[in-house]
N, C-alpha and C positions, 0 to 999 in steps of 0.2 A: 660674207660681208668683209670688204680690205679691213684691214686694222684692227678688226676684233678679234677675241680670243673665242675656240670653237669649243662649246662648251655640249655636256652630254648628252642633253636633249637633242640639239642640233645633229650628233652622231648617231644617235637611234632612228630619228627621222630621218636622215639619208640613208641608212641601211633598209630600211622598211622600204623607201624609196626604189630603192635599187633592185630588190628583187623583181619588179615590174616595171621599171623606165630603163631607160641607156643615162648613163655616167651624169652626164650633163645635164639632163632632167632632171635627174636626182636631187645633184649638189644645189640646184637652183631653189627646188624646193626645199631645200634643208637650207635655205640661205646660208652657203660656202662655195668658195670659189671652186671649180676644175682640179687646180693645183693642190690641194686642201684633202678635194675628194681622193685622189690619189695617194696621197701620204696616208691619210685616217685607211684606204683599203692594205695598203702595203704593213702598215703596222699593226692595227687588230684591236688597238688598248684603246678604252675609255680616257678620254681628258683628264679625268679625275684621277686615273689609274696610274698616271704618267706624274703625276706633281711628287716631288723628294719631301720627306717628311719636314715638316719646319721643326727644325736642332734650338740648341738653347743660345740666348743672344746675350747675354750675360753671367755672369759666373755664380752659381748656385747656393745661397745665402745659407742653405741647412745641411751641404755637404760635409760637413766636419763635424757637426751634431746630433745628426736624424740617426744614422746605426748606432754611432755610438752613446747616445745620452735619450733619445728621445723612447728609440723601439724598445730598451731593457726596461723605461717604467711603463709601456706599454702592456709588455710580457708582463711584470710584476704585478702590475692593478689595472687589468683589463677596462674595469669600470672608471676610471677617469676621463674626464671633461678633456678636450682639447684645449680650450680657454684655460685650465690649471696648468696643462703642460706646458702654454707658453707663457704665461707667467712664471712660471718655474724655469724656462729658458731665460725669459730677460732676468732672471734673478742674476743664476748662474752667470752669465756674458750681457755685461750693463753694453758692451759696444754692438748688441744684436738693435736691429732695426724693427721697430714696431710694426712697420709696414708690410712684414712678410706673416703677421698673422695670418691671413686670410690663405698663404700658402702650405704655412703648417699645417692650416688646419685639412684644406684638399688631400695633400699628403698622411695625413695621419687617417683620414677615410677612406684611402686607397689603401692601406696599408692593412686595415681592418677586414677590409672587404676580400682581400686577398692571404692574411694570415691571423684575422682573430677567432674568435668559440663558436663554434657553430650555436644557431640560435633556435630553439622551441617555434615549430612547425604549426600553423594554426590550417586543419582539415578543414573546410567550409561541406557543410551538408545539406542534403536533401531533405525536403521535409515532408509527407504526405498529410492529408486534410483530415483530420481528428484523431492525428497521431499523438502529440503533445503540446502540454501545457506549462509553462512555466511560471513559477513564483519568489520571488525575494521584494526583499525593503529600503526603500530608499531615505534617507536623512534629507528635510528639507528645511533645514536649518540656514541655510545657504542662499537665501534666492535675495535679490535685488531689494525687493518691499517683503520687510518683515512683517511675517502675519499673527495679529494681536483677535483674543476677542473678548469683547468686553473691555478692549483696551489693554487687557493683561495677556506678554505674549505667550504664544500657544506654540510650546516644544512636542515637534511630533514629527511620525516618520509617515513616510505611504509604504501599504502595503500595495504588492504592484502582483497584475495576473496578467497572461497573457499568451493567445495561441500562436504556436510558433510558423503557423500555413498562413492562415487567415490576417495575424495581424490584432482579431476581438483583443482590446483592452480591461480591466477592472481596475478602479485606484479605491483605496478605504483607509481612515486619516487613520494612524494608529497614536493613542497617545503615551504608551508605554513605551518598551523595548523592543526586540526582536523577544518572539515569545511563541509555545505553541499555540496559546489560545488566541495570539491575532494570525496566526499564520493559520488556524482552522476557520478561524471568524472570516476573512479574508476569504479563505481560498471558499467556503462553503456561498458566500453571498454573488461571489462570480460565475460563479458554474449554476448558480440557481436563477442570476440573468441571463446566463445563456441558453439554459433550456439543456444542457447534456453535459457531459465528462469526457476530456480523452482519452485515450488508451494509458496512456502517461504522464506522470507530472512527476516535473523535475524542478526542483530548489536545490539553494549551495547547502554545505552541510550543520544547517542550524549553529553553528560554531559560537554565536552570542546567544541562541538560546540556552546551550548547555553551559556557559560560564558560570562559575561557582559553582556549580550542581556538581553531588560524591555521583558515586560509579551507580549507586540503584537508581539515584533519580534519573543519570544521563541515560540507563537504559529502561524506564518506563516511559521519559519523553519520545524515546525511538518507539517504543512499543503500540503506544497512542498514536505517533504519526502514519504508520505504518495500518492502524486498527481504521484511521480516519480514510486512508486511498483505499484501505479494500471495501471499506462502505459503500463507495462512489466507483469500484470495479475497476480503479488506475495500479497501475504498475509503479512504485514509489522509486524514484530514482534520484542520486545526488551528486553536483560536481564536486570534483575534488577541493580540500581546502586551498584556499588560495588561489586558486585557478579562478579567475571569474570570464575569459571569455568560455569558457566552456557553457558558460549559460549567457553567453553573446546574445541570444534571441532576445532577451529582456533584458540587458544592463545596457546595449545599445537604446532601450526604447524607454530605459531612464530619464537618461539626457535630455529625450526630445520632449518628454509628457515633464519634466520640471522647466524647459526652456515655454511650453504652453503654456503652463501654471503662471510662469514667472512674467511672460508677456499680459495675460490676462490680469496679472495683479496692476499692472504698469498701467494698462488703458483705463483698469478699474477709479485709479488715483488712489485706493489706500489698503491696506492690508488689514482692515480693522473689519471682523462681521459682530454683529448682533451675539450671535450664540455660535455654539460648536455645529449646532444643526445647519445653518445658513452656508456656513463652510465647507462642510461635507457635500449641500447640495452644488456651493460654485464647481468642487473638486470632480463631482458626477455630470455637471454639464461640458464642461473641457474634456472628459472621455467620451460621453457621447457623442460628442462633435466628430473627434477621432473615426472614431467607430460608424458613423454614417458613411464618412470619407472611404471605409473599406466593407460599406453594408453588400455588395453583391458578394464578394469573397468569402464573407461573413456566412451568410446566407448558404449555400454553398456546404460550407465546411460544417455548419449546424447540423446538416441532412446525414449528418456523416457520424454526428457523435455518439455517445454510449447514451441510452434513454439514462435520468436521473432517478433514485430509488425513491421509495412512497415518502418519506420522512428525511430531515436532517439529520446528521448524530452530534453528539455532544461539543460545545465551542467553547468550554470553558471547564474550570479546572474546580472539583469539589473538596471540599474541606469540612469539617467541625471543630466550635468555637464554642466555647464556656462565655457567656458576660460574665463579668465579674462585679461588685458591688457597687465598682464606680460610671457601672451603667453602660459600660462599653467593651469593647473585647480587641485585641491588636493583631492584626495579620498580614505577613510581610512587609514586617518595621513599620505599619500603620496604624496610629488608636483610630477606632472609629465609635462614635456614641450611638447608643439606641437607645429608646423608652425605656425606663427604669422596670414596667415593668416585666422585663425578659431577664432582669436580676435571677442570676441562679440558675438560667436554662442553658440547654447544649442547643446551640442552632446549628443547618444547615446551611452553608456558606456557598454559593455559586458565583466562581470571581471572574468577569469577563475582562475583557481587557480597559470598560470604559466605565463599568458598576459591578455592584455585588448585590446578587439576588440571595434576599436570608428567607429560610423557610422550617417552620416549626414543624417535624413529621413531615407530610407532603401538603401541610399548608404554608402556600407563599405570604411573608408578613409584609417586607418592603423594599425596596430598591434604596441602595445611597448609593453616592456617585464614588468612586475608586480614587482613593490618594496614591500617592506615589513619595518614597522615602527621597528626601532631600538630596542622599549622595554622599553627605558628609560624615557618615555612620550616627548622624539622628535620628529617630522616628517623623515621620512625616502626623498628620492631624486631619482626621474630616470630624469637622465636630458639629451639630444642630444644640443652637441654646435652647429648642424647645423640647429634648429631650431630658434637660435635667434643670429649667427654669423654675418648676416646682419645690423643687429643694433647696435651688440656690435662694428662695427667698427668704426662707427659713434660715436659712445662715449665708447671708451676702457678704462676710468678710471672705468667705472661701475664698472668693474672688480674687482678693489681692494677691494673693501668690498661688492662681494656679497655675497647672504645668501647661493648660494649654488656653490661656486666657486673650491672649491674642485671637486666635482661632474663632473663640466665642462669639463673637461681634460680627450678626450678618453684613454687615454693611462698614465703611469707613465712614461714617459719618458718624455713628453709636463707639468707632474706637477713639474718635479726636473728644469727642462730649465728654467720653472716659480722662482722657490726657485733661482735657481741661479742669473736669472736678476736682482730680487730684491734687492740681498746679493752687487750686482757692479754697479748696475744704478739708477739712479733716480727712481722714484714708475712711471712714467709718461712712461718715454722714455720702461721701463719693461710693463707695463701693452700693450702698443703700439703693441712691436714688439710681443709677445706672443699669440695678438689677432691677426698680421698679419699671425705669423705659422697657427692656427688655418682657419684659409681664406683658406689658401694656401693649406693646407690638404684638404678641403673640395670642392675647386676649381678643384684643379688638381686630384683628387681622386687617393691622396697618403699617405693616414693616416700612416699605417703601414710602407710604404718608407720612411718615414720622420723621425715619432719615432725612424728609424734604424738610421737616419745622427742624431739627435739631443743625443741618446745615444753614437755615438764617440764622438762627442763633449763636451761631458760630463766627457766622460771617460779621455779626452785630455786635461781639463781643461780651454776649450778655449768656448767664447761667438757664438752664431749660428750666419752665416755670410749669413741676411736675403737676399740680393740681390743674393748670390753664388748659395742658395737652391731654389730662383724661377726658374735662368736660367740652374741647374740644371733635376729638376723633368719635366719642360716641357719649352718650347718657349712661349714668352709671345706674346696673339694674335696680337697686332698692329703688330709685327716684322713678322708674315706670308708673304711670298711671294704671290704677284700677279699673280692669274692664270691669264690668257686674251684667252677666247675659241673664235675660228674665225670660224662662219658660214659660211657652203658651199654655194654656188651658186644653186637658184632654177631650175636651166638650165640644172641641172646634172642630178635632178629626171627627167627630160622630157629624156633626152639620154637611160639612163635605161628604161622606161617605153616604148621608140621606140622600143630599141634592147628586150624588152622582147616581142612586140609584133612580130617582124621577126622572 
């Protein structure tokens, strides 16, 4: 084509040309002229081939700078920002132009690429189908809609499982720490949804579990963790510390199972559930969902796993505990109350990550729910006022300065009635009637009926009117009426027993 420039498609297409047409044909189909085709044959080079480098068209803003001032803090502190270096340029030279940032900085990436530290190699691997499994914990502290329940928020981590073929997911809320008994709890509930074990299972190296812990307990926890994969016939494996993609298979699938969470909280409209249980269940329907999305794979790789053994083994961590007089016993920085009377006995303590099963010999007595220490080197409190309501009425000043009086008060509505006696009564005649409500809640088994009468009265500004609310909630036993049942006559079963034998 006159006037155009012949560019390299057009040369490859005439050459193809040319091997089977005459000259002319050729150039025609290659739309170039005769004269065109002769030169492109006499010469050989691509168009492209033939262009002179484009040189610099104005005089180089960081030639006086870049060897000397920029590459020796380069050398010195590898790790520095580009953005610092040129800051630290226009420090240096107030007459440098701002607008060659974006030059420094191409400059300073070509310069790395070709003389800075060589950088940590990331191997991508193969994985076959019931080979491994991996586990660590994720902090979900962090999401968009903070999650409350009961309205009060809920600090907790996921424990996260997950097969590195397949894809199968497990999430389980943990409300403690990194720990072995959620990392047993955890890993025993996933592999018991999935029906088998892999060959391996690999987690990072407990590094927050053993924190604080001396040298025997960091090697009993290894020892237990180690005791728990041979149960399930895995080979215990761990990446190194600090290394986290080495367990890439699961810390990529982080990201995506808290970006799920975090959407589903969003469509939800609020982070608030009923109970811990409601929560757990949202958390198991966002994995299952996952997990349908990869059900043939899934499938598949199950056929493949190690059968599971007849039983589970241990997911929590045993102990013994004396009560002590004040009706309660404290373990790991937590008092916790029980019925008075286990005053005096040595119980057996099974602490899970979310309760502690107590059991007298190999009988189980009760479950309470698991506190957790403050943080601030105070003891933390789970306290039930109906395990030492009895006593406290016999002596209700106790009340005024217990250590953990706060605690005591199922409800906020029983701790404001408190606040308010105080504010209008004597400390006596308050401590009195507040341990009377208490009684009465726990008597009449109207905890939360109560808390609803002592919040109108609250809201009304008026004192609890303690005689109103007993004859209220129930009849007080003396005041029952007299059954009087009046015995038939033996004479009757004889009549009966006549006429049935007629």
């Amino acid at each position: 084509m006159s006037g155009g420039h012949v560019n390299d498609h057009q040369m490859r297409l005439f050459m193809k040309h040319r091997q089977s047409d005459p000259l002319p044909v050729a150039a025609a189909k290659a739309g170039i002229s005769r004269a065109t085709a002769y030169r492109l044959l006499k010469d050989g080079r691509l168009p492209s081939q033939k262009a002179e480098p484009r040189g610099r068209r104005r005089p180089d803003p960081l030639a006086e700078i870049f060897d000397a001032e920029i590459v020796p803090l380069l050398q010195a502190a590898p790790g520095l920002r580009a953005v610092a270096i040129f800051e630290e340029m226009l420090r240096r030279h107030p007459d440098l132009s701002p607008g060659v940032r974006r030059t420094m900085e191409r400059r300073i990436r070509i310069w790395r690429a070709r003389h800075g530290a060589v950088q940590e190699v990331i191997f991508r691997q193969t994985h076959e189908p019931g080979r491994m499994g991996l586990s660590d914990f994720t902090d979900m502290g962090d999401l968009d809609v903070p999650v409350t329940v009961a309205g009060q928020p809920l600090k907790h981590l996921l424990y996260h499982f997950r097969l590195a073929w397949s894809g199968f997911e497990h999430a389980h809320v943990i409300l403690g720490g990194e720990s072995y008994v959620a990392l047993a709890e955890g890993l025993q509930n996933a592999l018991w949804a999935l029906g088998g074990a892999p060959r391996l299972h690999r987690s990072d190296s407990l590094s927050a579990a053993f924190r604080n812990l001396d040298t025997d307990a960091r090697t009993d926890l290894t020892r237990r963790y180690d005791a728990l994969c041979e149960h399930y016939a895995m080979e215990p494996t761990r990446n190194n510390r600090g290394v986290a993609h080495e367990n890439g298979a699961i810390e990529s699938a982080h990201g995506h199972l808290k970006h799920a969470v975090n959407d589903a909280l969003l469509m939800r409209g609020s982070g608030d559930f009923a109970d811990l249980a409601a929560y757990r269940a949202f958390i198991d329907e966002i994995v299952a969902r996952k997990n349908r999305r990869n059900a043939t794979r899934i499938d598949a790789e199950r056929a493949v796993l190690q059968p599971l053994p007849p039983v589970r083994t241990g997911d929590y961590e045993e102990t013994i505990v004396t009560v002590t007089s004040t009706s309660s016993f404290t373990l790991k920085k937590v008092f916790y109350t029980v019925p008075s009377r286990l005053i005096g006995h040595r119980v057996k303590v099974r602490l899970y990550d979310d309760r502690l099963d107590l059991f007298l010999g190999v009988t189980r007595l009760m479950t309470l729910r698991r506190g957790r220490a403050p943080g601030d080197g105070k003891h933390g409190h789970v306290v039930d006022y109906r395990h030492v309501i009895h006593s406290l009425r016999r002596k209700p000043m106790a009340l005024m300065n217990l250590v953990y009086r706060d605690q005591i008060f199922p409800r906020e509505a029983y701790r404001r009635t408190f606040d308010s006696l105080i504010e209008q009564l004597p400390e006596r005649t308050a401590c009195k009637i507040i341990v009377e409500l208490l009684s009465l809640a726990h008597e009449r088994g109207c905890e939360a009926e109560l808390a609803a009468a002592l919040t109108e009265d609250l809201e009304a500004r008026r004192l609890p009117d303690l005689a109103e609310l007993r004859a209220r909630f129930s009849p007080d036993p003396a005041s029952l009426p007299v059954v009087s049942v009046q015995l038939p006559s033996l004479a009757i079963y004889d009549t009966l027993l006549t006429g049935a034998a007629a």
